[in-house]
N, C-alpha and C positions, 0 to 999 in steps of 0.2 A: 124967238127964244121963249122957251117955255118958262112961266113965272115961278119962283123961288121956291114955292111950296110945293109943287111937284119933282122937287128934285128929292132924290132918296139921300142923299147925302147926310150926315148928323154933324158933320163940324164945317166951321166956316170956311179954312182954309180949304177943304174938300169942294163944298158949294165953288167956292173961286173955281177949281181945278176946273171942275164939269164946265162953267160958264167958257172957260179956255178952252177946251177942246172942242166944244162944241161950235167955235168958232174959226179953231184952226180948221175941222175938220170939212165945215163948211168954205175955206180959202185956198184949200187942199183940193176941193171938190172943181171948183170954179179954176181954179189954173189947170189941172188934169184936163177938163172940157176943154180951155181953150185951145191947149196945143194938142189934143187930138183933132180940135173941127181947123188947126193949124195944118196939121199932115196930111188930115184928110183933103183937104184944098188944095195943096200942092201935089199929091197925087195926082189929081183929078186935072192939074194944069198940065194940058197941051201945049201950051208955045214952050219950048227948050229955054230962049231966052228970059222970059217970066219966071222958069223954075231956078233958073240958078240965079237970079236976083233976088228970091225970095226966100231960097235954102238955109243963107246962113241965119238970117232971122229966126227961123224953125229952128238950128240947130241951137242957133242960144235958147230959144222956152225949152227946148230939151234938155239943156244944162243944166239951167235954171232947176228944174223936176227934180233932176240928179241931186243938186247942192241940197235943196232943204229938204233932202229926203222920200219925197214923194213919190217917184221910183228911183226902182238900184241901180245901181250907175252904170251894171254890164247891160241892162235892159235900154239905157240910154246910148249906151257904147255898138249897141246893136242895129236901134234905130236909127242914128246917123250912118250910119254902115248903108244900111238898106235904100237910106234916102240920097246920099250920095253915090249909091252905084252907078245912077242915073245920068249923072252929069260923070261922072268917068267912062260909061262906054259911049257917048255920043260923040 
């Protein structure tokens, strides 16, 4: 976190804001990563029975994104789509 006096900010409450979001945006960052290297993993899994033991897991960080906004809920509504088709045609 960059120190106080590099923030352009002029009131404190604003200072606050920035230190927020700059933290949100950093926890934003780091759950986005993990359930994409989440997807990308289950993708990548070959055993049938491996994928659907670990699908629903996926689906809930995909929830999860959805709720606090992180992506829009039809982008999450798509992705379980996608990841589920797999265990439905087998």
């Amino acid at each position: 976190m960059p120190p106080e006096n590099n923030i352009m900010a002029n009131h404190k409450a604003t200072r606050k804001d920035v230190r927020q979001a700059t933290k949100r945006r950093e926890r934003n960052k780091y759950y986005g990563k993990t359930t994409r290297n989440a997807i990308r993993d289950l993708k990548a899994s070959k055993d049938e029975k491996a994928y659907s033991e670990s699908l629903p897991s996926v689906i809930s960080m995909i929830d999860k994104l959805a709720r606090r906004g992180i992506i829009h809920k039809n982008k999450a509504s798509n992705l379980k789509r996608k990841l589920s088709k797999k265990t439905a045609t087998a």
